[in-house]
C-alpha positions in Angstrom: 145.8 145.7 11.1 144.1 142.9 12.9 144.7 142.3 16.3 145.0 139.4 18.7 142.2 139.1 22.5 143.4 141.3 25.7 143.2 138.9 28.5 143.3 140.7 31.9 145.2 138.4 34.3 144.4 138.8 38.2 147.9 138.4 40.2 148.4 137.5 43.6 147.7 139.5 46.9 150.1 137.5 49.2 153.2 135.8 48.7 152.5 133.6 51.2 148.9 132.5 49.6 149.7 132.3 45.6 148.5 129.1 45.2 145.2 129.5 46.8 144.2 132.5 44.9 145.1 131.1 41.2 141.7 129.6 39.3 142.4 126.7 37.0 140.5 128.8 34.5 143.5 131.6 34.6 146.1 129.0 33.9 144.1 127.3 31.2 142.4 131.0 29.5 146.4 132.5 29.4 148.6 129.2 28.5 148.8 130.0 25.2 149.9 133.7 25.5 153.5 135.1 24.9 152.9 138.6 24.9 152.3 140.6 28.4 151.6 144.1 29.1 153.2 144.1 33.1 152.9 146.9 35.7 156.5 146.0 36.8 158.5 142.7 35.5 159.6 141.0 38.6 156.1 141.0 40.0 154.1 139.8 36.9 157.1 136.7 35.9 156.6 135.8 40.0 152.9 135.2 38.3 153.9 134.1 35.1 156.2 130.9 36.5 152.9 129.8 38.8 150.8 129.9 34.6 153.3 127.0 33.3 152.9 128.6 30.0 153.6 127.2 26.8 156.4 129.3 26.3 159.4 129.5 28.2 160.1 133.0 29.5 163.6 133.9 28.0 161.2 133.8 24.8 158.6 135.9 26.4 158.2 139.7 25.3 157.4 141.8 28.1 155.7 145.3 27.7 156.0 147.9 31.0 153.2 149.9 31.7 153.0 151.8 34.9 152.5 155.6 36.8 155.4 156.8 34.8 154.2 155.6 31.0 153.3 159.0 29.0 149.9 158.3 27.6 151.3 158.9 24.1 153.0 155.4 24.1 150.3 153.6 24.9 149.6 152.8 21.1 153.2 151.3 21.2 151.7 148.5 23.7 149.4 147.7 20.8 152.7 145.6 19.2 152.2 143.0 21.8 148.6 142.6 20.2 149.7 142.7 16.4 149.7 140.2 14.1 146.5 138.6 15.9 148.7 137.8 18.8 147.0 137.2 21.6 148.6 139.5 25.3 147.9 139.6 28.8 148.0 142.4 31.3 148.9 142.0 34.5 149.4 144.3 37.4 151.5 144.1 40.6 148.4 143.0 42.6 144.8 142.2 42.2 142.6 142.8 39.6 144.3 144.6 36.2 142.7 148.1 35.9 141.4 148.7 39.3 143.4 151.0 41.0 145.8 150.2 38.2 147.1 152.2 35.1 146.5 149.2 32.9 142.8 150.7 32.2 144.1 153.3 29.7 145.4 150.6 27.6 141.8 148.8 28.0 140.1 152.2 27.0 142.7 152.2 23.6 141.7 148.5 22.9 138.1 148.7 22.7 139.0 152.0 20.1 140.4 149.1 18.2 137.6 146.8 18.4 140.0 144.4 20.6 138.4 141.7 22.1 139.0 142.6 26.0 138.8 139.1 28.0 138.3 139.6 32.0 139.8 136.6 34.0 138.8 135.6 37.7 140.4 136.4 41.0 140.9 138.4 44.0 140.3 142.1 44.9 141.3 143.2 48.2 139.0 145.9 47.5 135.9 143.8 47.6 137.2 141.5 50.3 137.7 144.5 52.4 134.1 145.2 52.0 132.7 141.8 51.9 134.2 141.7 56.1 133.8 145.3 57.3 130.5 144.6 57.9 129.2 148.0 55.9 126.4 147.4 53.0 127.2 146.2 50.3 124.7 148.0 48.5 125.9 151.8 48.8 129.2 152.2 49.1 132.4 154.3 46.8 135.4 153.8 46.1 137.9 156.6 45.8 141.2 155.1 45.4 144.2 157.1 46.5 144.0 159.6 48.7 146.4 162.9 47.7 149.9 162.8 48.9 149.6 166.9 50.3 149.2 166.6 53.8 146.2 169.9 53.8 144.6 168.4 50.4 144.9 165.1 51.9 143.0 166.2 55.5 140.6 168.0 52.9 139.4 165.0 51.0 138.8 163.0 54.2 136.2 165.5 55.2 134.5 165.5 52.1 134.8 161.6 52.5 133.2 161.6 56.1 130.3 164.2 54.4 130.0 161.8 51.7 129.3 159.1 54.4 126.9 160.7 56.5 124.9 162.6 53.5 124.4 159.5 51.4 124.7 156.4 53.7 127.5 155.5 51.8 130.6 153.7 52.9 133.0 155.1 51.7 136.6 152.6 50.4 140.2 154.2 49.6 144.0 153.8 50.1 146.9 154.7 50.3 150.5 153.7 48.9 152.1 151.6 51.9 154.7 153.7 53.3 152.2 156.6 53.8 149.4 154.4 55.3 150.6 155.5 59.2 150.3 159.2 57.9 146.7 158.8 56.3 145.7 156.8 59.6 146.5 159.6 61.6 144.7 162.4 59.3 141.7 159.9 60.1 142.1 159.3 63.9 142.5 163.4 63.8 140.3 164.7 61.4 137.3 162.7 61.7 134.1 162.1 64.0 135.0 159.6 67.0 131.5 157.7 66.8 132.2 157.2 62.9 133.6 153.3 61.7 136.5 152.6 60.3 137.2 149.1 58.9 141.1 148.6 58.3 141.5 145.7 55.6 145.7 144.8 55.6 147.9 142.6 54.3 144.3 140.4 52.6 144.9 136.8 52.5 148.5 136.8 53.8 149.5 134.8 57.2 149.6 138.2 59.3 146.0 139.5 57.3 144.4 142.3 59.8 140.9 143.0 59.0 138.7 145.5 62.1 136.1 147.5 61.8 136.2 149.8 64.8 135.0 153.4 65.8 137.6 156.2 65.3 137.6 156.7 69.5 138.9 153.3 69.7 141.0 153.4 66.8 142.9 156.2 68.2 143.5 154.2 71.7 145.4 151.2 69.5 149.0 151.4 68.2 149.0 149.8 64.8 151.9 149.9 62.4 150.4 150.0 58.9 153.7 151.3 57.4 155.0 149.4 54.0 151.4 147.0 54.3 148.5 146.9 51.7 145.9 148.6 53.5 142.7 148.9 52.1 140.7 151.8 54.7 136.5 152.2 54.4 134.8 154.5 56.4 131.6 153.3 57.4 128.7 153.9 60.3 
């Protein structure tokens, strides 16, 4: 079976900033494509009408891969690269991969000897870092934090340890709706002299990016509920 190139397309961050976060290189490197690999549909054909493809979208075939694909079907996702068809994967925002399922299908393609074809754009994970004012040299990134309340507490710990052991800032998040619980385990859970840069709502109109100690953290109301929040502990 021969097989078409993988490109990884970056989608937006904001609504509000889509055209400012779209390289002319993305347009041009995907024009030609017709397959898609999608975290959800409605989120990558918002992308997809900003690419001015070649091909209209009715005539679009759109493969879903997301939390609740069984790893077993990932070699059905391969269709949309059969044929020597060229696809694109694109996630519901950011960079493809990162903090994404779409990696597993990455992992299966180089397997395959497919051509895997990494296009520019934002990462609200690096932006976050790039204006907390923490090193850029040492630093993790954990990704999501677990949803048990005790195991949740638990990993913050380790987190802060991590922090103070290694010098090493330490990046994670949360889905939105549970961001003002996971603020809380901070505020409650962790050293008051220790930073902590909140990174939401990246490159939007009402973007919030502070880097503050815990103490004065926990003397702010803030509202982080249902708003992409990236959180780095830092000193």
């Amino acid at each position: 079976m021969k097989y078409g190139k993988l490109y990884l397309i970056p989608n937006f961050l904001a609504k509000d900033s889509q055209n400012d976060f779209l390289p002319e290189m993305v347009k041009r490197m995907s024009h030609h494509l017709k397959n898609f690999v999608v975290e959800s549909e409605k989120e990558a054909r918002a992308l997809i009408k900003k690419l001015q493809l070649a091909t209209p979208q009715n005539d679009l075939q759109i493969f879903i891969l997301n939390e609740h694909t069984e790893s077993k079907t990932y070699s059905e996702l391969l269709k949309a690269l059969e044929n020597e068809q060229d696809a694109g994967i694109i996630s519901d925002a950011g960079l493809p991969c990162v903090a994404d399922p779409g990696f597993q299908l990455v992992a299966l393609a180089h397997q395959k000897n497919i051509n895997v074809i990494p296009l520019p754009g934002s990462s609200s994970i690096f932006m976050a870092l790039m204006a907390s004012g923490f090193s850029g040299q040492n630093f993790a990134f954990t990704g999501y934090l677990p949803i048990d309340k005790i195991l949740r507490v638990k990993r913050i710990k380790e987190l802060e340890r991590e922090l103070t052991s290694k010098q090493q800032a330490q990046i994670f998040m949360e889905t939105p709706y549970r961001n003002n619980h996971l603020f809380d385990d901070i505020i409650k859970n962790c050293n008051p002299n220790i930073l902590l840069c909140i990174a939401c709502n990246i490159s939007a109109e009402d973007e919030l990016i502070q880097t503050k100690t815990i103490k004065d953290w926990a003397k702010q109301k803030i509202d982080l509920h249902k708003k992409p929040t990236i959180f780095i502990l830092g000193m």
